[in-house]
C-alpha positions as CSV (number, residue, x, y, z in Angstrom):
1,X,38.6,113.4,109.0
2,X,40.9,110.6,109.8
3,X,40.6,108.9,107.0
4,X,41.8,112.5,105.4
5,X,44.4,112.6,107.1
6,X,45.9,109.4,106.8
7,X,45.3,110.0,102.7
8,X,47.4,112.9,102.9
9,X,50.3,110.6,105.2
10,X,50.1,108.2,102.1
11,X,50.1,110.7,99.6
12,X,53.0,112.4,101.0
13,X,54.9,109.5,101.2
14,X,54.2,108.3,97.5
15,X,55.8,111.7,96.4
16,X,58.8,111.5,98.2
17,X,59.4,108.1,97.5
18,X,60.0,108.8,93.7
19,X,60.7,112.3,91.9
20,X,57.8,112.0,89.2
21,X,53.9,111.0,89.6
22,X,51.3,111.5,87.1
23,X,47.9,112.4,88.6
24,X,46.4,108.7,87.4
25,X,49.3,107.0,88.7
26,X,48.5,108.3,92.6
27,X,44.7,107.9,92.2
28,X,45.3,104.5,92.1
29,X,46.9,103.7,94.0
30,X,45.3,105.8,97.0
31,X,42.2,104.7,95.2
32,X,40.3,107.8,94.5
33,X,39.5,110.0,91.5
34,X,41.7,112.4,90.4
35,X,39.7,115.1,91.4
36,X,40.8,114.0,95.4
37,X,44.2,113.9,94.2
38,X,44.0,117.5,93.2
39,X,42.5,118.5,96.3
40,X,44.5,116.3,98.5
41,X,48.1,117.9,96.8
42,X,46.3,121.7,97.6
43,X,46.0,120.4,101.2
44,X,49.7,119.4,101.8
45,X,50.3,122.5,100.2
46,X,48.2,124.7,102.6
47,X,50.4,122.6,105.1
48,X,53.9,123.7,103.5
49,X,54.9,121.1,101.3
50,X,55.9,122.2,98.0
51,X,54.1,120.2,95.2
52,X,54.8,121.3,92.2
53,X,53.0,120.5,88.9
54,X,55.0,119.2,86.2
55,X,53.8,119.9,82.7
56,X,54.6,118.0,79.4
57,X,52.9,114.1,78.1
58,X,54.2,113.3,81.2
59,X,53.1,115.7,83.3
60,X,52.0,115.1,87.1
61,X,53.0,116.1,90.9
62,X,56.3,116.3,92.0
63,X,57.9,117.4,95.2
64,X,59.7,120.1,95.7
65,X,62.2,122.2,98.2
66,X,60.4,124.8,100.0
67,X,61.1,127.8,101.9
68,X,60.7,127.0,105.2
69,X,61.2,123.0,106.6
70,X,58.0,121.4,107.0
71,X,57.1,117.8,109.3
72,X,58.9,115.0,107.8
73,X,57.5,112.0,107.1
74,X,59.4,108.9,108.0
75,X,58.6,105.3,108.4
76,X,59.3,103.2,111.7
77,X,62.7,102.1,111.2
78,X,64.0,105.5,109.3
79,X,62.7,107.4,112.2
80,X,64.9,104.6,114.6
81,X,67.6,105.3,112.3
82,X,68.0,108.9,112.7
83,X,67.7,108.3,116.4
84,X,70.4,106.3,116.6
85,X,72.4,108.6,114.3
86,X,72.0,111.3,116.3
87,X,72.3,109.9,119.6
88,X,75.9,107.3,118.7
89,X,77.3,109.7,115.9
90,X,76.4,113.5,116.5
91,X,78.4,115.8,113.6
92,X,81.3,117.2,114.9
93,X,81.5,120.4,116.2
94,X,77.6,120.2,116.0
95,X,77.0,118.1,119.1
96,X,74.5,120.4,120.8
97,X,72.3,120.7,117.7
98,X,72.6,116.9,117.1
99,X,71.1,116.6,120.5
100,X,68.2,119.6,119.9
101,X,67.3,117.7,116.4
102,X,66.8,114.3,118.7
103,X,64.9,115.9,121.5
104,X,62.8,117.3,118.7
105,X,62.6,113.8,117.3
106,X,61.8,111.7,120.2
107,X,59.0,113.6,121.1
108,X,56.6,113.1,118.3
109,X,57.9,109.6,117.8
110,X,54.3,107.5,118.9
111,X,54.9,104.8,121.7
112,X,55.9,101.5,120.2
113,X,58.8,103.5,118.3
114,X,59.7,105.6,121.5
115,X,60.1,103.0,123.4
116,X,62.8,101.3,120.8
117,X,65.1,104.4,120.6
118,X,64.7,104.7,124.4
119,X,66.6,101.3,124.2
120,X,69.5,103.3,122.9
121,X,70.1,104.7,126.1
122,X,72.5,101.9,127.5
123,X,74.7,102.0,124.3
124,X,78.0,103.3,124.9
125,X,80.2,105.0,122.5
126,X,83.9,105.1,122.6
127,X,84.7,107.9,124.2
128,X,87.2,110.5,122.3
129,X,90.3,111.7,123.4
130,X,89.7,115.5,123.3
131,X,86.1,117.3,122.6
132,X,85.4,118.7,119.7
133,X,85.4,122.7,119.4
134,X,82.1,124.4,119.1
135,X,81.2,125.0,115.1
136,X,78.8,127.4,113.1
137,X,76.8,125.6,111.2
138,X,76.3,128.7,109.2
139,X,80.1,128.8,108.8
140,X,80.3,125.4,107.7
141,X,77.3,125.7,104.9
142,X,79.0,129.1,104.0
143,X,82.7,126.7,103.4
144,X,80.9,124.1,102.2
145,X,78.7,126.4,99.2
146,X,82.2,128.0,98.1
147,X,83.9,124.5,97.8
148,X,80.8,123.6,95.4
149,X,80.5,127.2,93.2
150,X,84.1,127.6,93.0
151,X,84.1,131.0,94.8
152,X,87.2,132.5,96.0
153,X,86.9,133.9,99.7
154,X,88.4,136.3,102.0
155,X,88.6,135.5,105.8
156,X,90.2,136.0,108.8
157,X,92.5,132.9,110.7
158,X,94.3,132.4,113.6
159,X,97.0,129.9,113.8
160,X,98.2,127.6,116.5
161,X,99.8,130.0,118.4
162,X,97.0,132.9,118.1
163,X,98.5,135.0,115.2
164,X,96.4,136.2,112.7
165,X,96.5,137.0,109.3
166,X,94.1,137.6,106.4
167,X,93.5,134.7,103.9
168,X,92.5,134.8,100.3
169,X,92.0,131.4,99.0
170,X,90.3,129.1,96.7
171,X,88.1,126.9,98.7
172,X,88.8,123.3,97.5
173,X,87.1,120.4,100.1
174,X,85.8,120.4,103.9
175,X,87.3,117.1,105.4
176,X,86.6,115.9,108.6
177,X,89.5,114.0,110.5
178,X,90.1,113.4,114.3
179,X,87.6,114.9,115.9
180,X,88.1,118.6,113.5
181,X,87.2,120.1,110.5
182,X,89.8,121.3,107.7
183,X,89.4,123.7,104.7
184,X,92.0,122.6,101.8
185,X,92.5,125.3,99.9
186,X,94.6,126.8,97.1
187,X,96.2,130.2,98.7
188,X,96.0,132.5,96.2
189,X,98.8,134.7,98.3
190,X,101.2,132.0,98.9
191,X,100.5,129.8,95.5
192,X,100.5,126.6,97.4
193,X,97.7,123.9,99.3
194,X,96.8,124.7,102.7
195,X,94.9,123.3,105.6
196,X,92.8,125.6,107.6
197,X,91.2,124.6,111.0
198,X,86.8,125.5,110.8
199,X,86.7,126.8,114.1
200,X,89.7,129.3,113.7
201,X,88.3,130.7,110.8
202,X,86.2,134.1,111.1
203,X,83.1,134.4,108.9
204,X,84.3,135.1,105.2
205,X,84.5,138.6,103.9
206,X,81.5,139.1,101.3
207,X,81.6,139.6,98.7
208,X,83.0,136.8,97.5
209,X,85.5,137.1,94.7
210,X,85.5,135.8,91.3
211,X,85.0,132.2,90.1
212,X,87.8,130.1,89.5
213,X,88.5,126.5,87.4
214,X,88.9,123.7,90.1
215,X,92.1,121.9,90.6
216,X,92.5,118.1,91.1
217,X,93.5,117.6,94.9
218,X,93.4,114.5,97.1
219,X,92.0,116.7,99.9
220,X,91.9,113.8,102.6
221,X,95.3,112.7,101.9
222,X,96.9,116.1,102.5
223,X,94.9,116.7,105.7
224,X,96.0,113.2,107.1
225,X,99.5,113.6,106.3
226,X,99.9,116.9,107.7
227,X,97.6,116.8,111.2
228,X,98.2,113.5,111.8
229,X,102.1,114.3,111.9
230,X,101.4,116.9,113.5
231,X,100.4,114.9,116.9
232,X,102.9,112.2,116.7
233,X,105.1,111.7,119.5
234,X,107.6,109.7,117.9
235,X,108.9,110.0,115.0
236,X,110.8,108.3,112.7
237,X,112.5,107.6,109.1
238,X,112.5,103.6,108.5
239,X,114.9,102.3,105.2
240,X,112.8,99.7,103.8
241,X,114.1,96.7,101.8
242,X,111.4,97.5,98.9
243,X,110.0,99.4,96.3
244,X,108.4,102.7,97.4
245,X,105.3,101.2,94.9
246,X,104.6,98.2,97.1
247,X,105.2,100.0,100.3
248,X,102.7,103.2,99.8
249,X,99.9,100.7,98.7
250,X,100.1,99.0,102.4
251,X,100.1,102.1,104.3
252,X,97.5,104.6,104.6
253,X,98.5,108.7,104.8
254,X,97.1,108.1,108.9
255,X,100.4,106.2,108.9
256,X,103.2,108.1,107.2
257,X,104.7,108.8,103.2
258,X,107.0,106.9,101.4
259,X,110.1,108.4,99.6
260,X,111.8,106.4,96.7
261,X,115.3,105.6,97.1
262,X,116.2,103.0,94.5
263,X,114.0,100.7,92.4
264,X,114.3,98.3,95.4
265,X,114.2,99.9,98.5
266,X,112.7,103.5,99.7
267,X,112.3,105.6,103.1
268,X,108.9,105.7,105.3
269,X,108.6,108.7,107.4
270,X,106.1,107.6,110.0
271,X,105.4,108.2,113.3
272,X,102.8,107.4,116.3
273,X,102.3,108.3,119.7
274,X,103.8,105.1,121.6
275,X,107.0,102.5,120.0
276,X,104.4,99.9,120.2
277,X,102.4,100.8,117.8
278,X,105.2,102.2,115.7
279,X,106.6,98.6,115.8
280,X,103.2,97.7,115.0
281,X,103.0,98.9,111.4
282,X,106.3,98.3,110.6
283,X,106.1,94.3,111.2
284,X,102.7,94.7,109.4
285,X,104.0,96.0,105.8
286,X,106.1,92.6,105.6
287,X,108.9,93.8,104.2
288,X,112.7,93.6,105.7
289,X,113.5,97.5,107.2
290,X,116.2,99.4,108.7
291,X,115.6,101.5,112.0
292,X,118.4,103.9,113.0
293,X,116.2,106.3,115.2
294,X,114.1,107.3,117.4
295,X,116.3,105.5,120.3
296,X,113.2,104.6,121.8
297,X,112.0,103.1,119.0
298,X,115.5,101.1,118.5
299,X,115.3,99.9,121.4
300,X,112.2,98.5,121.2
301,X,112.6,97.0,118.5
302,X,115.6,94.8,119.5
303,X,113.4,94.0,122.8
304,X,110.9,92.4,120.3
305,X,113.7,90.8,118.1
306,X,114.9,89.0,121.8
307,X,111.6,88.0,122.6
308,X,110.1,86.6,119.3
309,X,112.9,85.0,119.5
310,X,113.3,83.4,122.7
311,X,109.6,82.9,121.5
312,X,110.8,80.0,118.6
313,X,113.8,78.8,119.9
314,X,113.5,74.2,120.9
């Protein structure tokens, strides 16, 4: 009986380790006829694993998606893998069934590998400003299945400051940025991009309207440019001595947009929540700027100027 059953372990792990097997190919190498092999696939799929015959010159086993999630089979360091996945990086939004999935885990895990995740334990994270609100995970496949079909959708959102309204949009990406999840989408109503916050969103309206032809979008981009500007502190428009070219490719949309103003200089709306690290980037880009406000930041900046310097002088 054990030597059955660890058959079946290898056999399951032959199948998902490539998409195609023909019958001989698994007989040897588990080493038995292909009569066993035949019996063997009708076991794991007594068990719930989906093996589907293939059919052709070719044909063999393959394995397939089933209907309901059966054990998975992972090897020592992919099982220590997930662990640590789930215990340093839960999803967003999705922290308390991260934790469920890894209680789950750790109790079939067998000794030697418990023991290693156990070590896990002591590792700290970085611990995030804010926590992250609650999610649906049903929500999110919902999002996340329109984005991919091209589907347009009805729901219900309420903004910032609790007003609601009814949305009809074209779902474009989910993004995931500081500790949230966005929907970009085309608004059908307003004919322009918007940004829509997961966990303010009510469930969408079925049905789901008709299919539409997807636009090109740098989804990422216009999340980070718009939340991230959103919780500056400071902000500030910076004349640089350069070509708007050579100053967008040294910034990132986390640090601000760059708006031509000749072929040798341009502006850099930025921002940050402290002068220091607004001073920060703009020594980084290496270029010669202008700063005219925030006073704060002015200021600053001319205490740095006296220091570096006093910092040089013989």
């Amino acid at each position: 009986m054990l030597e059955t059953s660890a058959r079946l372990l290898r056999l399951l792990a032959l199948l998902q380790s490539r998409r195609d097997w023909q019958g001989s190919e698994l007989a040897d190498e588990l080493q038995i006829s292909q009569r066993t092999v035949r019996r063997d696939v009708d076991r794991l799929r007594e068990l719930g694993y989906p093996v589907n015959a293939t059919t052709g010159s070719f044909g063999g086993y393959r394995l397939g998606a089933g209907a309901e999630l059966p054990p998975l089979l992972l090897d020592d360091n992919e099982a220590v893998a997930v662990a640590a996945a789930l215990r340093t990086n839960a999803v967003t939004g999705l922290e308390e069934v991260s934790l469920r999935a890894l209680l789950k885990l750790e109790q079939v895990l067998p000794s030697r590998l418990r023991h290693r995740v156990s070590a896990l334990q002591h590792v700290e994270s970085v611990p995030r400003d804010s926590p992250a609100p609650a999610l649906d995970p049903e929500l999110l496949s919902t999002l996340a299945a329109a984005c991919r079909d091209s589907e347009t959708i009805r729901f219900d959102y309420s903004a910032h400051d609790g007003t609601p309204s009814r949305r009809r949009v074209q779902p474009h990406r989910l993004v995931n940025w500081g500790r949230r999840w966005y929907l970009v989408a085309w608004d059908a109503d307003r004919s322009d991009w918007r940004s829509f916050r997961v966990d303010r969103i009510s469930p969408p309206i079925p049905p789901h309207g008709p299919r539409f032809t997807p636009r090109e979008f740098d989804a990422t981009t216009h999340v980070a440019s718009r939340v991230t500007a959103a919780a500056w502190r400071f902000h500030a428009r910076v004349l640089v001595h350069a070509p708007a070219d050579a100053v967008a490719a040294r910034i990132t949309a986390a640090v601000g947009t760059v708006e031509a103003v000749d072929d040798s200089s341009c502006v850099l709306v930025t921002g940050a929540d402290s002068v220091e690290t607004l001073s920060v980037w703009l020594g980084m880009l290496g270029y010669d700027f202008d700063v005219t406000s925030p006073p704060e930041l002015v200021a600053h900046v001319r205490s740095l100027a006296a220091r570096y310097a006093r910092a040089v002088q013989d």
